[in-house]
C-alpha positions as CSV (number, residue, x, y, z in Angstrom):
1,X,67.2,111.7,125.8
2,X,65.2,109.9,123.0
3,X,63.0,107.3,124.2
4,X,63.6,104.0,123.2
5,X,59.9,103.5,121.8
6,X,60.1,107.0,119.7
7,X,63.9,105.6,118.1
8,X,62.0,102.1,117.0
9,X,59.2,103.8,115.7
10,X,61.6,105.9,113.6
11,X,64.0,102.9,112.6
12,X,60.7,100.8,111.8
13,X,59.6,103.7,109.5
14,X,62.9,104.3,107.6
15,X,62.8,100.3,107.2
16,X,59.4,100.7,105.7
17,X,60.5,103.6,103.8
18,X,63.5,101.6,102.2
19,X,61.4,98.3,101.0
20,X,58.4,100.7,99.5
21,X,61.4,103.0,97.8
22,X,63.2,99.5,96.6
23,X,59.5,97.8,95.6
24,X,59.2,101.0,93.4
25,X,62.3,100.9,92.0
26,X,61.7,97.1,91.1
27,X,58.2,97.7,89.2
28,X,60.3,100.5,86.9
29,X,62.9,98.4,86.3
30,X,60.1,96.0,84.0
């Protein structure tokens, strides 16, 4: 079983992932 701690710390670090990936994306668009 996957701890609950180890699951948040992964869904925190996509969610991270996702606004750094769509901050990028927004500075190439200028």
């Amino acid at each position: 079983a996957i701890s609950p701690k180890g699951s948040h710390r992964t869904i925190s670090g996509m969610t991270y992932f996702y606004l750094r990936m769509k901050a990028y994306l927004a500075l190439e668009a200028w």
